[in-house]
C-alpha positions, 0 to 999 in steps of 0.5 A: 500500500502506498503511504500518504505524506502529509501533504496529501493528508493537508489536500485531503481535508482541505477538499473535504472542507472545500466541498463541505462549505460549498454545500452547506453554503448551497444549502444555505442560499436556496432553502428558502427558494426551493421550500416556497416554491413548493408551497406555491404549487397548486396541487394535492395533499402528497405536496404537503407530505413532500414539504413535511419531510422536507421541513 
């Protein structure tokens, strides 16, 4: 097996903390759209299902 020096260890968790940030910042920045946009939708009750296991 090869080994991992630390400067690979350094680019594993720096990438890790890079794709962990754009996600949560993803998250952040479109909840608010996406959850209204479901509540605006004409429709039936299976949309409320839907926004409760969303919530």
């Amino acid at each position: 097996m090869a080994e991992l020096t630390i400067g690979q260890l350094i680019k594993i968790i720096l990438g890790i903390f890079v794709v962990v940030a754009v996600v949560g910042g993803l998250y952040l920045f479109f909840k608010n759209n996406i959850i209204d946009f479901f509540r605006n939708l004409p429709g039936n009750e299976s949309v409320g299902v839907i926004f409760g296991l969303i919530k």
